[in-house]
C-alpha positions in Angstrom: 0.0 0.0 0.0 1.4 3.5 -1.2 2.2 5.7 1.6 -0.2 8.8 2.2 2.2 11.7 3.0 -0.1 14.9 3.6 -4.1 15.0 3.8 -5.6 16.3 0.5 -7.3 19.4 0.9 -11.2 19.3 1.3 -13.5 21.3 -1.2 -17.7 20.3 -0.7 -20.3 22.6 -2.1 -22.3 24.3 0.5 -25.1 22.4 -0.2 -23.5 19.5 0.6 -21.5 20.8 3.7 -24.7 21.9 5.3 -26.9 19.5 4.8 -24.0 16.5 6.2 -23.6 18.4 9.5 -27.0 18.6 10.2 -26.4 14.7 9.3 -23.8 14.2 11.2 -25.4 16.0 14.3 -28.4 13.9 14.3 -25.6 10.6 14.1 -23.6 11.8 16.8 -27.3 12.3 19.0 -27.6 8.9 18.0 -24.7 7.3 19.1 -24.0 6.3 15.4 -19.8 5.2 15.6 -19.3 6.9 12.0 -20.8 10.5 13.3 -17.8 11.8 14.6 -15.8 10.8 11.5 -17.9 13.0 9.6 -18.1 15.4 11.5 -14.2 15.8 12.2 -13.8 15.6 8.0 -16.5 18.7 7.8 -14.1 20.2 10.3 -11.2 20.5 7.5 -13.6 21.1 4.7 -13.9 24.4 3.0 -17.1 25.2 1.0 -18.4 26.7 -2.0 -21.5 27.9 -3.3 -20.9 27.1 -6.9 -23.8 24.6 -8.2 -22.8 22.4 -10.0 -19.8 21.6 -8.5 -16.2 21.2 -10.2 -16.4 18.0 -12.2 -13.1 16.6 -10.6 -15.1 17.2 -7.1 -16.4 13.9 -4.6 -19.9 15.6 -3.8 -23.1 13.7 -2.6 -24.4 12.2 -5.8 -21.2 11.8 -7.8 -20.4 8.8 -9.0 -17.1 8.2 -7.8 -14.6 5.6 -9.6 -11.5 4.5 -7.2 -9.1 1.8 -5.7 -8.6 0.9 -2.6 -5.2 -0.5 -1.3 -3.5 0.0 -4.5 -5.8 -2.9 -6.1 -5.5 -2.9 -10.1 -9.5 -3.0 -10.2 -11.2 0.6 -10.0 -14.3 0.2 -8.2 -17.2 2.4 -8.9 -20.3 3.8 -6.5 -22.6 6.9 -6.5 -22.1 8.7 -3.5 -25.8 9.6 -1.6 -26.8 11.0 1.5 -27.3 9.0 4.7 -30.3 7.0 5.0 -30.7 7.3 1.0 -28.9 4.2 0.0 -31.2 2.1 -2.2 -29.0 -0.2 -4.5 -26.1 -1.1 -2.1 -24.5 -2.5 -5.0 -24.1 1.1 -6.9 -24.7 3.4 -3.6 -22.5 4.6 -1.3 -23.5 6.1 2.0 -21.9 9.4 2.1 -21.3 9.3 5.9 -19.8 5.4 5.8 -16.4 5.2 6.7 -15.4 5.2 2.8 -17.9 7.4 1.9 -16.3 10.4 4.2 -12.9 9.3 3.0 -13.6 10.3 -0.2 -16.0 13.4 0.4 -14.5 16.7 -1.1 -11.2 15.2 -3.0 -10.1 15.5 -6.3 -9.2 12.9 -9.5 -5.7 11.8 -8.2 -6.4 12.7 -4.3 -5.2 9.4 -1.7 -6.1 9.4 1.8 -6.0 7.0 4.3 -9.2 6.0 5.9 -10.2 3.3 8.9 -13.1 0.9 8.5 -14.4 0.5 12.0 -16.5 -2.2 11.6 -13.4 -4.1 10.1 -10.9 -2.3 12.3 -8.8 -3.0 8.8 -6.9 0.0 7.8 -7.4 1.4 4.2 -6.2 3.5 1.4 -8.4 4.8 -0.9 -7.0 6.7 -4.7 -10.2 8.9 -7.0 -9.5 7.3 -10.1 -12.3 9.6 -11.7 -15.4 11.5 -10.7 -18.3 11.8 -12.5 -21.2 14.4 -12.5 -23.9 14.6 -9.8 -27.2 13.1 -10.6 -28.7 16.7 -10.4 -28.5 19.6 -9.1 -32.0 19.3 -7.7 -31.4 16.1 -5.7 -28.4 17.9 -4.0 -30.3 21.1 -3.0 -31.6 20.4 0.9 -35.3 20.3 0.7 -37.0 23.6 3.1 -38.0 22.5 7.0 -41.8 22.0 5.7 -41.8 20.2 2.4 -42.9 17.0 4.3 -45.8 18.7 5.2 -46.4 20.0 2.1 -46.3 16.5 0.5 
C-alpha cells in the first residue's frame, strides 16, 4: 500500500456541507460510531457555493470511480446522502467510513481511511469522478416540504 504523505485538501459545495452536519449531528445524538468521523472531515472542509460543483469534485451524488489499497481494479459507486442508499451495489452512504474518506477530493487525491466495523486499515486513490445526478437532488429540501407532501 502507497504511503499517504499529507491529507488532500477538502473542497464540498455548501449544499453538501450543510446538509451533512445537520447529518452528522443527528448521528452523533444517536450514538452512530461513523458520526464523529464526519463530522471531524467537515471540520477541514472548506465550501463553495458554486452549483454544479467542479467536475473533478467527490460531492453527494457523484459517481465516484476508485481503488482501494493499490488494487488494479477501479471500483465504482454513486455517492448519496445517509439513510438514501437504495441499491447497495451502486450506492455509497456518504457518511460510511469510505464514503467520508472520499468526500470533497479531487481525481488523483489518496487518503488513508479506517473501517471500523473491520478495524482494517485502508487507502483509498479517486480514479475519476463523474457528475452529480442533479443539481435538484443535491439542494436540501426547506423545513416544511414533508408537510407540504
Amino acid at each position: 500500500m502507497g504511503a499517504v504523505r499529507k491529507r488532500p485538501p477538502i473542497t464540498l459545495p455548501t449544499y453538501d456541507f450543510d446538509r451533512l452536519v445537520a447529518s452528522g449531528l443527528a448521528a452523533y445524538q444517536r450514538g452512530d460510531p461513523y458520526a464523529d468521523l464526519l463530522l471531524s472531515k467537515l471540520e477541514r472542509a472548506a465550501s463553495f457555493a458554486a452549483s454544479p460543483p467542479p467536475r473533478d469534485v467527490v460531492a453527494v451524488t457523484c459517481r465516484v470511480r476508485y481503488r482501494l489499497d493499490d488494487e488494479p481494479t477501479v471500483r465504482a459507486h454513486r455517492l448519496v446522502y445517509p439513510g438514501h442508499v437504495i441499491a447497495s451495489e451502486e450506492e455509497i452512504s456518504a457518511a460510511s467510513a469510505l464514503g467520508v474518506a472520499m468526500l470533497g477530493l479531487r481525481r488523483g487525491d489518496r487518503i488513508p481511511f479506517r473501517d471500523n466495523a473491520t478495524g482494517s486499515e485502508h487507502v483509498v486513490e479517486i480514479a475519476d469522478v463523474g457528475p452529480p445526478r442533479s443539481t435538484v437532488d443535491a439542494v436540501p429540501p426547506r423545513p416544511f416540504d414533508r408537510l407540504l407532501r
